[in-house]
C-alpha positions as CSV (number, residue, x, y, z in Angstrom):
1,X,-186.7,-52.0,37.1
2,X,-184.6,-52.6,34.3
3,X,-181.6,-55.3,34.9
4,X,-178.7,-55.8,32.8
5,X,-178.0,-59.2,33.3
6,X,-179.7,-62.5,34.9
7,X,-178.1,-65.3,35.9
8,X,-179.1,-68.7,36.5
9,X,-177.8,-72.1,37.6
10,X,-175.1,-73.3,39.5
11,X,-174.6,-72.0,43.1
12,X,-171.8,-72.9,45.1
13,X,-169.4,-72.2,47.8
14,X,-165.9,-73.3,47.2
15,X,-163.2,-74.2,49.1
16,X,-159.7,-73.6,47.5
17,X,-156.8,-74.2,48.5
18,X,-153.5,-72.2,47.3
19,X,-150.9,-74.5,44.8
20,X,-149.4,-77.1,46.8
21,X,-146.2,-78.9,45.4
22,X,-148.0,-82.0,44.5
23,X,-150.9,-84.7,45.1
24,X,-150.2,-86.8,48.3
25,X,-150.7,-90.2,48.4
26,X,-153.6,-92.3,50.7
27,X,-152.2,-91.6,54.2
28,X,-150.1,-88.7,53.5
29,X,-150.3,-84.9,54.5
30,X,-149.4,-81.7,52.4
31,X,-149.4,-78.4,53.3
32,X,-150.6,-75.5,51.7
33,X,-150.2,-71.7,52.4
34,X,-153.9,-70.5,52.8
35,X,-157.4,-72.2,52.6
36,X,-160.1,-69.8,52.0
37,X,-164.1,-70.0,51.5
38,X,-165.0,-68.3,48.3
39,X,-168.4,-68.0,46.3
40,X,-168.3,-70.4,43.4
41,X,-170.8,-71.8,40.5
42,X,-171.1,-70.7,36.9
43,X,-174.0,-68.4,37.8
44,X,-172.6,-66.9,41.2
45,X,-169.4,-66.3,39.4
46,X,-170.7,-64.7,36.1
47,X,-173.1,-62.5,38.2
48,X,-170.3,-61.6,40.4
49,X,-168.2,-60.7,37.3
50,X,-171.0,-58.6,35.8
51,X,-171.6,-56.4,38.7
52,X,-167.6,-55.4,38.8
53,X,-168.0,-54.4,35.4
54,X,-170.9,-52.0,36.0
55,X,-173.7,-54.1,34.9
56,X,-176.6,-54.8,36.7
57,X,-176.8,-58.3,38.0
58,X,-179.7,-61.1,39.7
59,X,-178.7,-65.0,40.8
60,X,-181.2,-67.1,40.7
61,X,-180.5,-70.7,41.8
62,X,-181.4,-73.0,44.5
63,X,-179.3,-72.9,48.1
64,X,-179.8,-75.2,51.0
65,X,-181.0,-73.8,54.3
66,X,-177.4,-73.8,56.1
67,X,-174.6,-72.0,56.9
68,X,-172.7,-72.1,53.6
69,X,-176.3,-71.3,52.1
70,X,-176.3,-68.2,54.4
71,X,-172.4,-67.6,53.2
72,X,-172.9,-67.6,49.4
73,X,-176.3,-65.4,49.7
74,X,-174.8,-62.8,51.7
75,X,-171.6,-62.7,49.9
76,X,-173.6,-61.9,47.1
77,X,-175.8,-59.1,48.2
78,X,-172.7,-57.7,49.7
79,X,-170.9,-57.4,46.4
80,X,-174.2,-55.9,44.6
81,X,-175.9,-59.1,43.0
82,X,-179.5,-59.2,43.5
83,X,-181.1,-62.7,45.3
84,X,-184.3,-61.9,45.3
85,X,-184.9,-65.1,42.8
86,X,-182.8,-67.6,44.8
87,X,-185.0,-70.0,46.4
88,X,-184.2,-71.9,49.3
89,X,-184.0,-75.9,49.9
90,X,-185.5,-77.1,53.1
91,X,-184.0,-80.9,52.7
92,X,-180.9,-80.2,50.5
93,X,-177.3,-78.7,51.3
94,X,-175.9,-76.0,49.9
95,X,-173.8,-77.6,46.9
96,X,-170.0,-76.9,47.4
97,X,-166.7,-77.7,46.0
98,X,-163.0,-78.6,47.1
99,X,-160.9,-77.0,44.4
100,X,-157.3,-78.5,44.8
101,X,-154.9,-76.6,43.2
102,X,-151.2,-78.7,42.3
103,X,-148.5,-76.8,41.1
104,X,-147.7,-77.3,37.4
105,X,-151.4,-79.3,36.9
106,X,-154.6,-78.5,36.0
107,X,-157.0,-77.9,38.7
108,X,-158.9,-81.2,40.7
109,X,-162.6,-81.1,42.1
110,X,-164.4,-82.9,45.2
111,X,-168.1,-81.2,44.4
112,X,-171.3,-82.2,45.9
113,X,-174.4,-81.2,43.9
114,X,-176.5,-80.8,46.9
115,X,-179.7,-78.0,46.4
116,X,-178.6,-77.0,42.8
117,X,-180.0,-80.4,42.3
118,X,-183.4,-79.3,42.8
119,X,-183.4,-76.3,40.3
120,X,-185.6,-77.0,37.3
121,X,-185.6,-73.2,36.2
122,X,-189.1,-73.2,35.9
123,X,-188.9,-71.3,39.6
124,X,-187.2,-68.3,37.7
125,X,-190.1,-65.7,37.6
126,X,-191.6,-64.3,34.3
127,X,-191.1,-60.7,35.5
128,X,-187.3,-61.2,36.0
129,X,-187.0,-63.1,32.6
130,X,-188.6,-59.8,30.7
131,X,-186.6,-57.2,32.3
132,X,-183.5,-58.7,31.6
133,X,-180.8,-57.5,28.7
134,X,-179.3,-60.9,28.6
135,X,-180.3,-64.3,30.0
136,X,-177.3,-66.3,30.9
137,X,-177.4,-70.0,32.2
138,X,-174.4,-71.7,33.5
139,X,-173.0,-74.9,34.6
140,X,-175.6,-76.5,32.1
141,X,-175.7,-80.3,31.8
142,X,-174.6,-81.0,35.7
143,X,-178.4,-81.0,36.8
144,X,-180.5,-83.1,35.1
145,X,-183.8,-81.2,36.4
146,X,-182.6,-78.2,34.2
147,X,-183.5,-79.9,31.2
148,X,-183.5,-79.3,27.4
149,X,-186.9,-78.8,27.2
150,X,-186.8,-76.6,30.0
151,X,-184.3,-74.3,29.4
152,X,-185.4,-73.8,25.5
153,X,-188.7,-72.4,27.3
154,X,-186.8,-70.2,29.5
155,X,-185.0,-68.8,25.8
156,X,-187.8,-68.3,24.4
157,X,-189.2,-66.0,27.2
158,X,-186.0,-64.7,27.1
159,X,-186.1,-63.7,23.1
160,X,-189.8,-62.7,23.4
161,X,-188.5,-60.1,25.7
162,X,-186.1,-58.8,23.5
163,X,-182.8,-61.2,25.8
164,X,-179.6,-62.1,24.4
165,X,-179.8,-65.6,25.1
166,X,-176.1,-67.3,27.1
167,X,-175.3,-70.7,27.4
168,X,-172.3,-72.4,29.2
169,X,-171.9,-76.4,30.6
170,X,-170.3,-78.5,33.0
171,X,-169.8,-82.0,31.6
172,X,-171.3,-84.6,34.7
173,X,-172.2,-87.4,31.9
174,X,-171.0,-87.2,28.8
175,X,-173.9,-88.9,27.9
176,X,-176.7,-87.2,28.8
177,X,-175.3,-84.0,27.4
178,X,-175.7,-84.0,23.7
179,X,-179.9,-84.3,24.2
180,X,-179.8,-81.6,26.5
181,X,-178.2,-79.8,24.4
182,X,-179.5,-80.2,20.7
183,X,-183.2,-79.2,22.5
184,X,-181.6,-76.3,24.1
185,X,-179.0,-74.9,21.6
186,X,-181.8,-73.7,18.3
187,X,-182.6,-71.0,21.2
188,X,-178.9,-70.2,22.3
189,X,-177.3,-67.2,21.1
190,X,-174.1,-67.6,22.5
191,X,-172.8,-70.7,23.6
192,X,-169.2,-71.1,25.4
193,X,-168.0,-74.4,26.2
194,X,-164.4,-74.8,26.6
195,X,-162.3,-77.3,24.8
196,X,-162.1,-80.3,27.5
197,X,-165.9,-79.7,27.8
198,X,-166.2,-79.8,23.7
199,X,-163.8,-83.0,23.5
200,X,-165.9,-84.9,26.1
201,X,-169.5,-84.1,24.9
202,X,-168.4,-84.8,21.2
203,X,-165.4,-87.1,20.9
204,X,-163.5,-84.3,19.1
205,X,-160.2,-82.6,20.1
206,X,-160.1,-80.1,17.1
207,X,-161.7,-76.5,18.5
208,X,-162.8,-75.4,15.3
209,X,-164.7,-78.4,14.6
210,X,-166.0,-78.7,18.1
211,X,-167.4,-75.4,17.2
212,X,-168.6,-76.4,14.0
213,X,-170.7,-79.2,15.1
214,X,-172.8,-77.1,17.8
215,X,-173.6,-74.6,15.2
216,X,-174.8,-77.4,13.8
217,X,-176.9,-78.3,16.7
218,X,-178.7,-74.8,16.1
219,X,-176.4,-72.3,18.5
220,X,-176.1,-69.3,16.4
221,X,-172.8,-68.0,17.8
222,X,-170.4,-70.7,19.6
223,X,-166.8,-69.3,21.6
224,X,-164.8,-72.7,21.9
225,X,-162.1,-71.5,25.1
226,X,-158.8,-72.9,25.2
227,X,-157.5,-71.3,28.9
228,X,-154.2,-70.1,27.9
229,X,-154.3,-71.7,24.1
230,X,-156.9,-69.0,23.6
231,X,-160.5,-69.4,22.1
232,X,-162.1,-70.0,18.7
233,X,-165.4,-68.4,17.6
234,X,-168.1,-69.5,14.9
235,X,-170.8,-67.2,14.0
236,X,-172.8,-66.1,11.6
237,X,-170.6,-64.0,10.4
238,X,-167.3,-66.3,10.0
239,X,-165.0,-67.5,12.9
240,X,-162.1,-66.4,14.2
241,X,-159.0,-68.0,16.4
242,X,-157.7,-65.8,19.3
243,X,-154.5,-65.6,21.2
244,X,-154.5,-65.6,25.0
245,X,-153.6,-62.7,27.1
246,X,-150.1,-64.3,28.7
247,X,-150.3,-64.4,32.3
248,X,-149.1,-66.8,35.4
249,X,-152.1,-69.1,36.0
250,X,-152.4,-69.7,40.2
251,X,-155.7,-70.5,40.2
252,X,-157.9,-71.6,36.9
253,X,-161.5,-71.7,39.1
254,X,-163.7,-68.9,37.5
255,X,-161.9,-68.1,34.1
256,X,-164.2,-69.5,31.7
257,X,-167.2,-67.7,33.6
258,X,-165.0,-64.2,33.9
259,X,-164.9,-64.6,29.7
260,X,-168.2,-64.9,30.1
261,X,-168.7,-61.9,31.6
262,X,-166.8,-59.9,29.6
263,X,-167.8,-61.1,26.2
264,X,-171.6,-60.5,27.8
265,X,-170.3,-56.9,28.8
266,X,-169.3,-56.4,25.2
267,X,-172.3,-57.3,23.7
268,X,-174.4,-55.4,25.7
269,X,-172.5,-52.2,24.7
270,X,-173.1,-53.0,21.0
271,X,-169.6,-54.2,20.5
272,X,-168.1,-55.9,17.5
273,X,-167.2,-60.0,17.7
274,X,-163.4,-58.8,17.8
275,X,-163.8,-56.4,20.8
276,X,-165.8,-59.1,22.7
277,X,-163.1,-61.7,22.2
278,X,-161.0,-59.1,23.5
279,X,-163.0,-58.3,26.9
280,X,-163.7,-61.7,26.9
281,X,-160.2,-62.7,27.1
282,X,-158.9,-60.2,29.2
283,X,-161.5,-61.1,31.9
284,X,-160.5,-64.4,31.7
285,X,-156.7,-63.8,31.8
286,X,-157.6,-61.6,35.4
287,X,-159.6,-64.2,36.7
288,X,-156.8,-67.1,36.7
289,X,-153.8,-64.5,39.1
290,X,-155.1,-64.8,41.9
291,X,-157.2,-68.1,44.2
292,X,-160.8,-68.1,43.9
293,X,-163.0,-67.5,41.1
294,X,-164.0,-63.9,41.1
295,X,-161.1,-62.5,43.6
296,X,-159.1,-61.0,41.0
297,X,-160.9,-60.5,38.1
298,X,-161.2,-56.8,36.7
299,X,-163.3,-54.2,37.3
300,X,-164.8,-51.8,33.9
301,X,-162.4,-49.4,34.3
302,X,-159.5,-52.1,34.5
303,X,-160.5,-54.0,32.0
304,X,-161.2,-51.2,29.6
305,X,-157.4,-49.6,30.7
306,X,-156.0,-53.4,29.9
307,X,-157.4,-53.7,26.8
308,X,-156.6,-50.6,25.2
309,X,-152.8,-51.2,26.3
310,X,-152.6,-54.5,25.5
311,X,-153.3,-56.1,21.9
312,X,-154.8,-59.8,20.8
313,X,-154.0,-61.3,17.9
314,X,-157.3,-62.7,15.9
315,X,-156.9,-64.6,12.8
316,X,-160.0,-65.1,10.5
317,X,-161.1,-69.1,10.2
318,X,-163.7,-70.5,8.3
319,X,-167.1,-71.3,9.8
């Protein structure tokens, strides 16, 4: 069978907590109005994402053999994403996160890696890789055993088969990225960092020339995203800077992989750069109302009804 989508890396289950007032000190005890278990991970998220906008969806990853490994797997089949390419760790936890929300502040993260860890990518069968529309890869850069080399193999099978090819990071060691990276980028056709990510992998705060120096790197089309500042995109084609979608923020966990989805969505429909900003966008903007990463983000006919109501601005930029 034919699947829309694959989506590989980062699997874990989060624990968030709704906005509390502020941080307490060492000894000290703040309340919050709910706690709640959620799926979480660049690749759970995005696949989540794509299934609520009518695409076909697969995880593959690396889970431990516990009860939040049991959580996250089930949670997924129940919401339509297909695990058949999730392997299971028989010494390794199930990696998981304490997303602390403060009111007013960007979000704070207590993560253990745990089984994610152990995913190399080279477990990802060849079968799923060739009936996939688009390959997408996220949390890049956090597992050292997904490496360059690794995942430019993975894009090649990927193009071979006729796959859009998606990359996205999370920035562990500074470091160790920009390797990673240059090996993997020549076969990336979409890369979307955001703009901390960009700033701390590069030493540059300017989004357009964070964007300029991974085409550099060989990416052939690179969205920079700015939460509610917006995003910039270089492609072949020319870049452009877009507005954000104004709405409250509760809970930032999830938006950068709910643009994911949505620019994904776009390009799988044929859809002009412009229109994928805007899905892109609007994904995002759904994502960040409510707590946990995929809780509120829209479905296709939502996010197809909020974008034909509600305009973006885009302004041309050079690339």
């Amino acid at each position: 069978m034919s699947l829309d989508v694959l989506c590989a890396g980062l699997i874990v289950a989060d624990h968030v907590c709704a906005p509390i007032p502020f941080f307490p000190p060492a000894g000290a005890l703040v309340t919050t109005e709910r706690l709640e278990l959620t799926i979480g991970g660049s690749a759970a998220n995005a696949a989540v994402d794509c299934v609520k906008l009518g695409l076909s969806a697969a995880l593959a990853g690396r889970v431990g053999d516990d009860v939040l490994g049991r959580f996250v797997v089930e949670s997924m089949t129940a919401q339509g994403v297909q695990c058949d390419t999730v392997t299971l760790s028989p010494t390794a936890q199930t990696s998981a996160t304490l997303v602390i929300n403060v009111r007013g502040e960007d979000r704070r993260f207590l993560h253990a890696v745990g089984a994610n860890a152990e995913f190399t990518g080279c477990e990802i069968p060849a079968d799923a890789i060739a009936r996939c529309r688009a390959l997408c890869v996220g949390g890049f850069g956090l597992n050292p055993a997904l490496s360059g080399e690794n995942l430019a193999a993975l894009f090649q099978a990927a193009h071979r088969a006729g796959a859009v090819t998606v990359l996205d990071v999370v920035v562990g060691d500074p470091q160790a990225l920009p390797p990673m990276l240059k090996a993997a980028l020549p076969e990336t056709d979409l890369f979307l960092p955001n703009e901390d990510e960009s700033r701390l992998i590069l030493g540059e705060t300017d989004p357009v020339i964070q964007a300029r120096r991974f085409r550099d790197w060989g990416a052939r089309t690179v969205v920079v995203t700015r939460g509610g500042r917006g995003a910039v995109l270089l492609g072949p084609e020319g870049g452009l800077v877009a507005e954000a979608y104004p709405v409250e923020c509760i809970d930032g966990t999830g938006g950068g992989d709910a643009f994911l989805a949505g620019y994904v969505y776009g390009l799988l429909q044929g859809a002009s750069r412009e229109a994928c900003l805007r899905y892109g966008s609007a994904m995002g903007a759904s994502c960040v109302r409510t707590m946990g990463a995929t809780t509120g983000v829209f479905r296709r006919d939502e996010l197809e009804t909020f974008v034909s109501k509600h305009s973006l601005k885009l302004t041309p930029v050079s690339a």
